[in-house]
N, C-alpha and C positions, 0 to 999 in steps of 0.2 A: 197359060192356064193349065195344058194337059199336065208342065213340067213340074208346078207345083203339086198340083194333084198327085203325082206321081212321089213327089220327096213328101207329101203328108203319109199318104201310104203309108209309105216305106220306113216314117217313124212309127206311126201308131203300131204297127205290125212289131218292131224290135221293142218296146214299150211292151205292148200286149205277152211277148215273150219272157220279159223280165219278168212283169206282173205275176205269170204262169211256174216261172222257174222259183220266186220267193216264195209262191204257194206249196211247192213242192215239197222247198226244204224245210216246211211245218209241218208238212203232212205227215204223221209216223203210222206204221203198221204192224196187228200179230195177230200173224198166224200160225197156224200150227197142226198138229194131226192128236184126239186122246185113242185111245185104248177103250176097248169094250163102249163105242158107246153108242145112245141108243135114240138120238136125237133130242140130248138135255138143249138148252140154254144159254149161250155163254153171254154175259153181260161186261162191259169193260166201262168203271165208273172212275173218274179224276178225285183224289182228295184235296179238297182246299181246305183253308184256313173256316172259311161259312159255311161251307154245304161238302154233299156230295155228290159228284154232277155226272150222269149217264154219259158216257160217248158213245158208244155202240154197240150193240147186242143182233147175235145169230143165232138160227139155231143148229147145231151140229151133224153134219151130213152123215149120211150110213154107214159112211165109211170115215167118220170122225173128224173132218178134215173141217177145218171154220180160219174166216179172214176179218177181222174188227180195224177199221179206221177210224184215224181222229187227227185232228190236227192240235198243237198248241207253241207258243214262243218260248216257254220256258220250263226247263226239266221239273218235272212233278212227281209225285207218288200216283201209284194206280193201284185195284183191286179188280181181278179177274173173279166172277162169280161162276157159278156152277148153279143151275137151278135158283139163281138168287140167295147163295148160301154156300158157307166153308168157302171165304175167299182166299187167293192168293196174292200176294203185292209183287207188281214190276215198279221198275224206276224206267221213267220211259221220260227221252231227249227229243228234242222236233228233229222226227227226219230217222229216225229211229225204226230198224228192221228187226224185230223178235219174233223167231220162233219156237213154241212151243211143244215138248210132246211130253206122257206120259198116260195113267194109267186113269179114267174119270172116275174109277170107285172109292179111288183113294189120291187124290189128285198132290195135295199138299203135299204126301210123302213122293212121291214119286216122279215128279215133274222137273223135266231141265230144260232150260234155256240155252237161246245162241241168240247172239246180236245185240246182247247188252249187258257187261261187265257189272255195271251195278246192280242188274238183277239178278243175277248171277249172287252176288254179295248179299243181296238179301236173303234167298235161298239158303246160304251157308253160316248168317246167322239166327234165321229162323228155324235151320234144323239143329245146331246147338242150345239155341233157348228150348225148344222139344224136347230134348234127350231130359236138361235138367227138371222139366216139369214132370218127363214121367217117371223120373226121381223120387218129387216131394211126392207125388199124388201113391209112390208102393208106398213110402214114410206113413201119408193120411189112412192107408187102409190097413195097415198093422196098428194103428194107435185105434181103431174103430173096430178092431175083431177082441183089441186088448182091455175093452172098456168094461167097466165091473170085474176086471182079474186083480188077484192079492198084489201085484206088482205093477198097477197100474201108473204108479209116480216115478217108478225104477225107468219103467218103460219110456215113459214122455222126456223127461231128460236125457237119455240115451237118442231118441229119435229128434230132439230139440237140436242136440248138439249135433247130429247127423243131416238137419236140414240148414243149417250153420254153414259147415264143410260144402253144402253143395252150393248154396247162395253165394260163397267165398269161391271158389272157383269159377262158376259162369262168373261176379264182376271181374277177375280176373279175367277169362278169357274175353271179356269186352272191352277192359283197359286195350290188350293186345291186340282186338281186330280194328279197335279207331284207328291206334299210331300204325296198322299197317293199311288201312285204307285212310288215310288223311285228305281229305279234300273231296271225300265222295260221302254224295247225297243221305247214304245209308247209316253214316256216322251220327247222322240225328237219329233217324232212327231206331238207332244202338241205347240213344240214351231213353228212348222210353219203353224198354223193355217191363212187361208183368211175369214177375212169377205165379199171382195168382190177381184172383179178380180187384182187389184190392191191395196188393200189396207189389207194389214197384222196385224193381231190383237198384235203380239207382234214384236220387233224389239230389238235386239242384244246391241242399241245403249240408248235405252231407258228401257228395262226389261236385264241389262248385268249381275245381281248379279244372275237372273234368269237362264238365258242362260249358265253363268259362273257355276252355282249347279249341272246342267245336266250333260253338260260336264265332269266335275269332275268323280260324280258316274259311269256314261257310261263308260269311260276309264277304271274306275274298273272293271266293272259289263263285258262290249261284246266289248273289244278295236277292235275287229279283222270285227266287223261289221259295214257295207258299211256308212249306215246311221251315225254312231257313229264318225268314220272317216272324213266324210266330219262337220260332227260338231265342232270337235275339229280344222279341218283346218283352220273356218270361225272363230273359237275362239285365234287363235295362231297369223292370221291376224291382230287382233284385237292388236293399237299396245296404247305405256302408253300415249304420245300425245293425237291419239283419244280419248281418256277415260279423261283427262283431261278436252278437248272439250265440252264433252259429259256433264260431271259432271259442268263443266262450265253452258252451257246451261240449265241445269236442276235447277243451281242458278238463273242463270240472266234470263232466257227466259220471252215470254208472260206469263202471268198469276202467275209467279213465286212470292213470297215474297221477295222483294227487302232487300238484307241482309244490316242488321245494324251498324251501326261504328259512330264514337264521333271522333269530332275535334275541334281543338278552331280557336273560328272566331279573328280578329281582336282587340279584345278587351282583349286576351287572355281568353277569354268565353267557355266553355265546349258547343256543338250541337249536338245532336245526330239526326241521319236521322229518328228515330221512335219518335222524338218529334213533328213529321209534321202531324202526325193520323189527321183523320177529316177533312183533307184537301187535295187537285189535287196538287200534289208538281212536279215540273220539276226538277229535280235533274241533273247536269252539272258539267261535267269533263273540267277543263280548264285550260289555264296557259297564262300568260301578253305574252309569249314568240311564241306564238301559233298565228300567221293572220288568219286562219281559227274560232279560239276560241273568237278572238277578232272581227268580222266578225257577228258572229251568236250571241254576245251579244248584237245586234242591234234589231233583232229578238226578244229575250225574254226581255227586253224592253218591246218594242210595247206588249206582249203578257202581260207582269206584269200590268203593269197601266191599259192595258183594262178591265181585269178579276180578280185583287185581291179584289175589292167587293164581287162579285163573290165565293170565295171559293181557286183562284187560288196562291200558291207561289211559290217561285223559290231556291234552295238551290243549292249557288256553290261552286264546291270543285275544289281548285287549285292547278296543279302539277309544283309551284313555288320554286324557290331556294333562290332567293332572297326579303325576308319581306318588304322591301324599295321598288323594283320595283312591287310586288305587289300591295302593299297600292295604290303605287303613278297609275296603271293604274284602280283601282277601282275610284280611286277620277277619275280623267280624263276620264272614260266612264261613270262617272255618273250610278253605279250599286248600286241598292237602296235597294236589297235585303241583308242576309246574306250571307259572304263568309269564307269557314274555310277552314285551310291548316294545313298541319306540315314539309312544305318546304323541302319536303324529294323528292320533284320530282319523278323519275321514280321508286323511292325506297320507294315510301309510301305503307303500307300495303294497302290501298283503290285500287293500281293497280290489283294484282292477284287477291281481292276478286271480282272486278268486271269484269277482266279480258281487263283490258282498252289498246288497242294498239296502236292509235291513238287518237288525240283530234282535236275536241270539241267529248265527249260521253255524250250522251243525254237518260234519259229515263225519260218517264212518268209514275208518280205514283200517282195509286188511292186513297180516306180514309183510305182504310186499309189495304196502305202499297203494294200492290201489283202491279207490272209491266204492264203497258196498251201498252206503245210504245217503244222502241227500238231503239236507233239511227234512229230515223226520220227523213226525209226532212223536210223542210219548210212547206211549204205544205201540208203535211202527220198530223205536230205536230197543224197544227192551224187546218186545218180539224176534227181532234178528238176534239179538243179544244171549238171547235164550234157547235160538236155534241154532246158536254156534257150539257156546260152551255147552248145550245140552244139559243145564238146569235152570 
């Protein structure tokens, strides 16, 4: 009896120490020492996907020095508070020694870390996203000293095109800091970066191959972590319609390069839409079978005669089936321009590449080639039209 007594011991005992030792390497700690301070606060709260969850809060000794524990199984995001306010984020791993020091008046700028590479990383793209905010925000206070001055539209474009250049650079340097930290936590949260309260430097729908590379790795690298998770759900939503859409608009949209395609006009004559270069071309989806298409070539008409001195031409493409009732309603409206078809109707390759769903589709293109208008109004299309040629 004493013998077994003795080996129950002696397991529960090495059991009991295991039990203590996995505790251990959950348990993560930071401390650290600030600057000036004056017995604030410091609170250490977990972000998940639901909530946001206190782990532990001290308050700061006289001589600045605070130690916050927490335990957890898998790497998360954290927010270090000051007074319950102006937080910092760690990326904190179970098992995890951080320390922090810096200045508590001004804590965000001035605070470094030891003991953990990805917070570290956060740090170094949180004070990149900074610089460019206090960027936009000299941009917002020149356009706001500049309000009611004679040059006040001189101004806004100038500074429009100025806050462009800076948007364009931070996504840049974010493309750059994913592929050089690939497989760290931070890289999600690269991707939701705010240049302002409403407006997000990147978007899912517009950087998806971005969004889409994160994902990937992450699922690799920490599937089990909060952040990772709601990523991949925002990416699983993501359905092949959208993305269609998406890539659509990134054809056809404003500013886009109006994609190119060759048809014969009437004459059996080869036209290509990038033979128009050097010229304002209205480009038009149409068909004789369309009252709406035949409608709005009353419109470009009046626009053709007024403006082809001018610069301005008209190229239409017909989604006809029949070459007899086409001809015959170009004679009968009197359409002076070129018009090319391949009577393939709703089955002409010119549908999906411009993604045409109805007609008349209408867009304006510049000299070179690039998209100004969009399915305009009336209205919309002579207003531009008018604020090109300047009559």
């Amino acid at each position: 009896m004493k013998k077994n007594t003795g080996i129950t011991f002696f397991v529960c005992f090495w059991v009991a120490l295991l039990l203590v030792g996995c505790q251990d390497k959950k348990q993560f700690k930071v401390s650290g020492k600030f600057e000036n301070a004056s017995g604030e606060l410091i609170t250490l709260k977990e972000l998940t996907i639901a909530d946001i969850i206190t782990v532990d809060s001290v308050k700061l000794s006289t001589r600045g020095k605070f130690t916050l524990k927490g335990k957890n199984n898998k790497i998360a995001f954290y927010n270090l508070y000051v007074n319950n306010a102006n937080p910092i984020t760690l990326v904190i791993k179970p098992g995890d020694r951080i320390y922090l020091t810096g200045d508590i008046r001004n804590l965000a700028q001035t605070y470094q870390v030891e003991g953990s590479d990805e917070s570290r990383w956060v740090k170094e793209l949180s004070d990149r996203l900074n610089v460019t905010i206090r960027r936009i925000d000299s941009l917002n206070r020149v356009y706001h000293d500049s309000l009611g001055t004679p040059n006040i539209l001189k101004t806004k474009a100038h500074l429009d095109s100025l806050f462009k250049v800076f948007e364009n650079e931070q996504i840049e340097y974010t493309h750059n800091f994913i592929h050089a930290h690939k497989g760290s936590l931070v890289t999600v949260m690269a991707l939701y970066q705010q240049l302002t309260p409403r407006r997000a430097l990147l978007s899912p729908s517009l950087h998806y191959d971005l969004f889409k590379e994160v994902d990937s790795v992450m699922m690799l690298t920490y599937p089990e972590a909060d952040a990772v998770q709601s990523l991949h759900q925002l990416m699983s939503n993501i359905t092949e319609d959208y993305l269609r859409k998406v890539e659509l608009e990134k054809r056809t949209g404003i500013g886009a390069q109006a994609p190119d395609f060759t048809l014969n006009d009437f004459n059996n004559t080869p036209v290509s839409l990038s033979s128009y270069r050097g010229k304002y071309v209205i480009l038009n989806f149409w068909a004789s079978w369309s009252d709406p298409s035949r409608e709005f070539n009353r419109t470009l008409i009046g626009l053709y005669y007024r403006y082809r001195n001018a610069g301005l031409d008209v190229l239409q493409v017909s989604l006809d089936k029949s070459r007899q009732t086409w001809l015959e309603t170009i004679t009968a409206s009197g359409l002076p321009w070129r018009n090319v078809t391949d009577l393939k109707m709703w089955d002409s390759p010119v549908v999906p590449l411009y993604g045409i769903e109805k007609l008349p589709f209408t867009l304006l293109i510049d000299k070179e080639g690039k998209i100004l208008l969009k399915n305009p109004t009336n209205e919309e299309l002579q207003k531009k039209i008018v604020e090109i040629f300047k009559y």
